[in-house]
RODOGU-381895 format. One record per residue (C-alpha): residue number from 1; residue in one letter; z, y, x. Coordinates in Angstrom, 3 decimals. Each point is the difference from the previous one (the first is absolute). Layout:
BEGIN
k,r,Z,Y,X
NUM,A,Z,Y,X
...
% end
This chain:
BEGIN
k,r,Z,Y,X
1,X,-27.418,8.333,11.049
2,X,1.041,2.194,-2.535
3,X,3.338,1.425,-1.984
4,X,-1.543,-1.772,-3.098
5,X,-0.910,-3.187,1.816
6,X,3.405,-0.186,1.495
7,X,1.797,1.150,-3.329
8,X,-2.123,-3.763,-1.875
9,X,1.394,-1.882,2.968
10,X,3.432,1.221,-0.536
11,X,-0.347,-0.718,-3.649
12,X,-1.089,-3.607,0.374
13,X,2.740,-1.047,2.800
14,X,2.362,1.192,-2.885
15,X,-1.262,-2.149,-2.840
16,X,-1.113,-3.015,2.257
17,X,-3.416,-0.277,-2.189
18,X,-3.402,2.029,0.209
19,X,-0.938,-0.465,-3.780
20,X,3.718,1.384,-0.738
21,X,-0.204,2.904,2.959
22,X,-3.840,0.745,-1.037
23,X,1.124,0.185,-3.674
24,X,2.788,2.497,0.537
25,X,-2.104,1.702,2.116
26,X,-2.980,0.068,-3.081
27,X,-1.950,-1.164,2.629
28,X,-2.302,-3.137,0.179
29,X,1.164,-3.254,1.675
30,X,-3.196,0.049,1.936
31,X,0.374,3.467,1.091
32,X,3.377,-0.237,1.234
33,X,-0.848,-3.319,1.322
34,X,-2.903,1.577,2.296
35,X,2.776,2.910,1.101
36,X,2.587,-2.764,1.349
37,X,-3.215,-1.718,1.982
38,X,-1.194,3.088,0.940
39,X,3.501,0.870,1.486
40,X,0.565,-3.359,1.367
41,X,-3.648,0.412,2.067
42,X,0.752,3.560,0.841
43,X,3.514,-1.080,2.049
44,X,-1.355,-3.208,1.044
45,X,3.181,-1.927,-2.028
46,X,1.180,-1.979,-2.972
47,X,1.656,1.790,-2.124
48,X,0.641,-2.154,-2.906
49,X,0.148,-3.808,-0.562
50,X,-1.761,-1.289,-3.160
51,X,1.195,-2.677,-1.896
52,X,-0.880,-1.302,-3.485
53,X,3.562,1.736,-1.099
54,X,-1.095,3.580,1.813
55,X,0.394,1.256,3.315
56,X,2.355,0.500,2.044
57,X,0.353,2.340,3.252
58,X,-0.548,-1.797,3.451
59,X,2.642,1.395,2.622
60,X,-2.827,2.638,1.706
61,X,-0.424,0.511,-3.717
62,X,3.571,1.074,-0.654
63,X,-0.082,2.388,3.118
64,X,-3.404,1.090,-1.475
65,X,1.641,1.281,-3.033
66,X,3.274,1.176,1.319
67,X,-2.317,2.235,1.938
68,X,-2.353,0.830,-2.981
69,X,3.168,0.848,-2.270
70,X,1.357,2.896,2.749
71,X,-3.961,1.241,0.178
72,X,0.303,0.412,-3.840
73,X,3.561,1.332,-0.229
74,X,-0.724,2.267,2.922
75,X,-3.450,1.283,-2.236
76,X,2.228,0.551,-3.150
77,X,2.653,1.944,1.857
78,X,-2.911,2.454,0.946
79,X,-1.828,0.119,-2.753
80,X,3.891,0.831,-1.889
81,X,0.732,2.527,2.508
82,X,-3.366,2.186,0.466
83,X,-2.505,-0.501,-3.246
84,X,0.453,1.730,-3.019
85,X,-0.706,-0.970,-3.073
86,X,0.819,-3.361,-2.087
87,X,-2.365,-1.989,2.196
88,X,2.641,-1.395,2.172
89,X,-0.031,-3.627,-0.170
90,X,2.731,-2.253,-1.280
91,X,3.046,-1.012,2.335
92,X,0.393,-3.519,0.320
93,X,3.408,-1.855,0.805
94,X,1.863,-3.011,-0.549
95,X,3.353,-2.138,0.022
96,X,1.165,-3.049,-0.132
97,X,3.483,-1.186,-0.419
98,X,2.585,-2.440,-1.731
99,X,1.691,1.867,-3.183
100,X,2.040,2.476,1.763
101,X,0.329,3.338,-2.310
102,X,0.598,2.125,3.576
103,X,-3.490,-0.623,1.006
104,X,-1.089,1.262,-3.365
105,X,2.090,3.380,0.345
106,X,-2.186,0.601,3.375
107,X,-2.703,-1.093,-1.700
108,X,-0.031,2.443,-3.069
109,X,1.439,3.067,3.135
110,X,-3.344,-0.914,1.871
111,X,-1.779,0.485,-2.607
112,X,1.068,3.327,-1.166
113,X,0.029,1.158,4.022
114,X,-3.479,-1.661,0.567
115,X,-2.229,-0.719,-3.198
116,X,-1.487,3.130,-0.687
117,X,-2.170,0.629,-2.560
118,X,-2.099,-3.469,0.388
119,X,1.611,-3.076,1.182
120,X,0.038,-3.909,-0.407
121,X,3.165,-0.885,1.490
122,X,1.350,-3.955,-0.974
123,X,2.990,-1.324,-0.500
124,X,0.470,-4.007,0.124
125,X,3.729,-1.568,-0.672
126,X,-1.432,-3.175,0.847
127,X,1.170,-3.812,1.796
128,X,0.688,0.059,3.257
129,X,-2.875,-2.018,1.115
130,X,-2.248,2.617,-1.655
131,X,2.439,2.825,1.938
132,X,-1.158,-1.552,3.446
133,X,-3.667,-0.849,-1.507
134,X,-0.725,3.262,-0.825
135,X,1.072,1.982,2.922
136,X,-1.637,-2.734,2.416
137,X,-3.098,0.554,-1.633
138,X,0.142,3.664,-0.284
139,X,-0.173,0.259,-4.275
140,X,3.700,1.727,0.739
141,X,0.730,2.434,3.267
142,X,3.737,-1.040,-0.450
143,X,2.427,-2.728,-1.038
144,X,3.727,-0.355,-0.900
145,X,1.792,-3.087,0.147
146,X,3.517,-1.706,1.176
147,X,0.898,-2.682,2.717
148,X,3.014,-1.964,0.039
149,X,1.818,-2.666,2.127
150,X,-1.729,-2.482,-2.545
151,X,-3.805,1.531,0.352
152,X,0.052,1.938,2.686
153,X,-1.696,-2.483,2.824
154,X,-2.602,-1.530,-2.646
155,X,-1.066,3.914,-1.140
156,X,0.360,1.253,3.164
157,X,-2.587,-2.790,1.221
158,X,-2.318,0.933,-2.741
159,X,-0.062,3.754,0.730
160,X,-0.309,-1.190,3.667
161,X,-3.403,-2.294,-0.980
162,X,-1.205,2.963,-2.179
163,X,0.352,2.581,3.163
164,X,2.753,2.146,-2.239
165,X,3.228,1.657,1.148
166,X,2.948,-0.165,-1.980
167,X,2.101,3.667,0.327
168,X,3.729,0.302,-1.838
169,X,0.666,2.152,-2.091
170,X,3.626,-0.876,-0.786
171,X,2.709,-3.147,-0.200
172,X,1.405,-0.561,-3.395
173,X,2.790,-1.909,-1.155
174,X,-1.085,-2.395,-2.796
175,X,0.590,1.168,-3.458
176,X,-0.709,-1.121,-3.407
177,X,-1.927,2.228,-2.902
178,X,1.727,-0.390,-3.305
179,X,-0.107,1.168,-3.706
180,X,2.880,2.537,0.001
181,X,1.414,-1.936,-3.174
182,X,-0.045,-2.539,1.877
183,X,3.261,-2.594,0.857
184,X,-0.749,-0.007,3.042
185,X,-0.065,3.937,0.414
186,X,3.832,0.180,-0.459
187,X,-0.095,-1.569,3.741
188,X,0.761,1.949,2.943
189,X,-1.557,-2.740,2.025
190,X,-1.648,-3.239,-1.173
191,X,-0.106,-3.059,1.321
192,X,-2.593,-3.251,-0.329
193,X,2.414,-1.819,-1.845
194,X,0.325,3.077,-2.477
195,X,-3.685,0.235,-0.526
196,X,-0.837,-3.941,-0.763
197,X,0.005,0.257,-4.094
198,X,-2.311,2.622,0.000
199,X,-3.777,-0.052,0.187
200,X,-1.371,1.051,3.197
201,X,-2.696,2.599,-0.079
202,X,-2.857,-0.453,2.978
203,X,-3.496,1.190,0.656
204,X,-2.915,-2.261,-0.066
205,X,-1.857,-0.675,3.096
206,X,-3.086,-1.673,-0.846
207,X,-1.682,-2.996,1.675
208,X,2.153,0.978,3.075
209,X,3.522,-0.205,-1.892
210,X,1.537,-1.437,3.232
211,X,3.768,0.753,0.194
212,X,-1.109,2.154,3.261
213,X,-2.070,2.250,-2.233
214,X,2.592,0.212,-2.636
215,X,0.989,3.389,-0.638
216,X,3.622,-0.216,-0.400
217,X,2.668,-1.687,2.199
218,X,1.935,-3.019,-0.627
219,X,-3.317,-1.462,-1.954
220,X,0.742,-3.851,1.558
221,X,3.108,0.180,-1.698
222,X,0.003,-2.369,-3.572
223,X,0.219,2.147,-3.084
224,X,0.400,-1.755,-3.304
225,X,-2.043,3.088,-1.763
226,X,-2.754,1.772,1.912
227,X,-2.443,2.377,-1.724
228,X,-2.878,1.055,1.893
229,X,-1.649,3.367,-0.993
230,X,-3.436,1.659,1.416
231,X,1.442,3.706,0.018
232,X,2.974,1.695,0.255
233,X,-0.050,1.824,-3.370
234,X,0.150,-3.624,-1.584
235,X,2.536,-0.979,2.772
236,X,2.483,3.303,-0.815
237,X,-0.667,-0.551,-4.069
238,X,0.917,-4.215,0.814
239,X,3.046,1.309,1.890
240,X,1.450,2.155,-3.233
241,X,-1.170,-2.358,-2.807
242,X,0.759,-3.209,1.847
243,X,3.214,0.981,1.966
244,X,-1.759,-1.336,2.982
245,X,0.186,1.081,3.446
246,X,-2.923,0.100,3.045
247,X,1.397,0.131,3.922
248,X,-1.290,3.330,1.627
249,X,0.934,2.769,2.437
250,X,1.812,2.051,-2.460
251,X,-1.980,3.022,0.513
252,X,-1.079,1.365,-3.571
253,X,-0.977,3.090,-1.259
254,X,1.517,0.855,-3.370
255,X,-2.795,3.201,-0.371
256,X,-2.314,-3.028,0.312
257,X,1.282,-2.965,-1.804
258,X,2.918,1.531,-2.502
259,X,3.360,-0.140,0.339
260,X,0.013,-3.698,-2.009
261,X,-0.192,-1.650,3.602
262,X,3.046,-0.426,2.369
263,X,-0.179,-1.376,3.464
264,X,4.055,-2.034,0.903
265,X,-0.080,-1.331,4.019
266,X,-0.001,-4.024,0.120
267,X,2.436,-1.507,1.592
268,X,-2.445,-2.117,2.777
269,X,-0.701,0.122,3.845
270,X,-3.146,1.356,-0.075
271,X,-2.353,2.996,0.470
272,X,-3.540,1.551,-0.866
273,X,-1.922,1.890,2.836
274,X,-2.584,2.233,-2.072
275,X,-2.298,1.331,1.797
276,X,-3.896,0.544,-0.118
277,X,-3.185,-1.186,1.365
278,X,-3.107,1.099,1.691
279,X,-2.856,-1.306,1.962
280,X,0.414,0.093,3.913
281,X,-3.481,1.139,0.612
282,X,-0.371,2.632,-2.219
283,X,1.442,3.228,0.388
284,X,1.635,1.059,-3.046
285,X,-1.866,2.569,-2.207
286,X,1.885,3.658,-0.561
287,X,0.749,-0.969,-3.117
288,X,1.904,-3.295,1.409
289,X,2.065,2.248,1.882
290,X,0.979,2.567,-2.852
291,X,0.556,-3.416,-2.421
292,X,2.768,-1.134,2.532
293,X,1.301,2.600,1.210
294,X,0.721,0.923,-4.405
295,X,0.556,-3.700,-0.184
296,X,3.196,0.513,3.175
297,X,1.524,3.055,-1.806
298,X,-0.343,-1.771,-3.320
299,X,1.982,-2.867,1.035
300,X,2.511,2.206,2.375
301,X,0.992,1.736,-3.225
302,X,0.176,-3.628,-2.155
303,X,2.385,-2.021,3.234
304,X,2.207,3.198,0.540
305,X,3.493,-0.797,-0.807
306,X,1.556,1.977,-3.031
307,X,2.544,2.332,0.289
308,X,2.826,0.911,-2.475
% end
C-alpha cells in the first residue's frame, strides 16, 4: 500500500467510475484497475462493487476509504508543515449542501485559513438526495441539510440506512426570499394566502424530486405558478425579474448575494433544523473540524438577533 495507491482509490470512490477516476488521474483504466485489485487482495476485502453504470463502495469499502482519506490528509498535513519547497501536494476537500449562502461564507474562510498555495477544494450546491449520496459515499467529508415535522422521520430513516448522523446547527423560523421591489416586500410578515398569485421559486431535485427531498418547506402545498430553477443565481435573478418568492430559512448574506434579496418571516407553524452530516465510522478529517467549527461561528454571527 502506498500514499499514491491510496490517493487513486480515494479518487475513484469520488467519481463512482474507474475510466472517469483513471482519466483525472492521467492514468490508464487498466493501471488503476490493477491498483484497486491489488488493494482489494492486499486487505483481503471488496472494496468496490462493479456494475455496468460504475462502481460503487461496498460497506468495508466505505470504512476502507474513510480510513484511506485520514492516511492522506494526515500525509499532506506533514508534508505542509515540514518540506520546503513547492513540492507539497495539493489539499483535497469537499462539501455538500442544499443552497444555503452561510455554508459558502465558511467555505470561501476555509479556504483562505487552509488552502495554501496548492489546493482542490469543491464546492457542490446540489439536491438533497445528492447531499446524503455524496457524503455516504465519501465524494464529500460533510453535508448540510434541514429536517422538518414534514421530513424529518423519512430523512432521518435514510441517514439512519446510510450509517450518517444528523448534527444541528440551528432552528429557523420560516422565511421567504424576495426581490426587494417586490409587493410582497412591503410586508412585515406574509402569509400563504398573500403569496398565492405569485410564482413560486423551488430547486430541482432530480429523479428523486419526492416532496421529502424538496428543499423548501410547505412544497405539498398547491401553487398555481411554480418555477423550478437548477441554481440559486437563476433562483435570486427569477425572484427580482419575476416578483416571485422561494420558502427558506431567511439567513442571507448581502456581501454574498447583493442587497436586491430580502428575507420577510411567513406566517406558518413550522420550522427548519439545519444541521450537517457525517459518516458514523469515520472520524472526521482536521479539516472537517476547522470547516465546522468556521461553519458554527459563521452561522452564530448570521441567527444573532439585531440590535438598535
Amino acid at each position: 500500500m502506498t500514499l499514491r495507491q491510496l490517493e487513486q482509490l480515494i479518487e475513484t470512490a469520488r467519481l463512482g467510475s474507474i475510466t472517469e477516476a483513471a482519466s483525472s488521474l492521467f492514468i490508464s483504466q487498466p493501471s488503476l484497475s490493477f491498483t484497486i485489485r491489488s488493494l482489494e487482495k492486499e486487505f483481503n476485502i471488496d472494496i468496490f462493487k462493479r456494475t455496468n453504470k460504475g462502481v460503487s463502495l461496498t460497506r468495508e469499502g466505505e470504512e476502507f476509504v474513510g480510513y484511506a482519506r485520514q492516511v492522506v490528509e494526515q500525509a499532506r498535513m506533514m508534508e505542509q508543515r515540514y518540506r520546503r519547497g513547492n513540492n507539497a501536494r495539493k489539499r483535497n476537500f469537499c462539501v455538500s449542501a442544499q443552497h444555503y449562502s452561510f455554508v459558502v461564507e465558511a467555505f470561501v474562510a476555509l479556504l483562505r485559513e487552509q488552502g495554501g498555495d496548492k489546493y482542490k477544494f469543491h464546492l457542490r450546491e446540489t439536491t438533497t438526495f445528492d447531499v446524503i449520496e455524496d457524503v455516504a459515499r465519501l465524494r464529500s467529508q460533510v453535508g448540510v441539510l434541514y429536517l422538518n415535522k414534514f421530513n424529518e422521520e423519512a430523512l432521518t430513516r435514510t441517514l439512519n440506512e446510510e450509517d450518517l448522523s444528523f448534527e444541528t446547527l440551528f432552528i429557523a423560523k420560516p422565511h421567504v426570499f424576495l426581490g426587494k421591489e417586490s409587493p410582497l416586500a412591503k410586508l412585515d410578515v406574509a402569509t400563504m394566502e398573500d403569496l398565492r398569485p405569485y410564482p413560486r421559486l423551488a430547486y430541482e431535485q432530480g429523479a428523486h424530486n419526492s416532496f421529502y427531498f424538496s428543499e423548501e418547506i410547505m412544497s405539498a402545498v398547491d401553487c398555481d405558478k411554480e418555477i423550478v430553477v437548477c441554481d440559486r443565481a437563476t433562483l435570486f435573478n427569477m425572484l427580482v425579474g419575476m416578483h416571485g418568492y422561494t420558502i427558506c430559512s431567511g439567513v442571507i448574506s448581502e456581501q454574498l448575494n447583493g442587497s436586491n434579496i430580502v428575507a420577510r418571516p411567513l406566517a406558518v407553524e413550522d420550522y427548519m433544523r439545519i444541521g450537517y452530516i457525517l459518516p458514523r465510522s469515520v472520524r472526521p478529517s482536521g479539516l472537517t473540524l476547522r470547516y465546522l467549527e468556521l461553519l458554527k461561528e459563521v452561522v452564530a454571527h448570521a441567527t444573532q438577533p439585531e440590535t438598535d
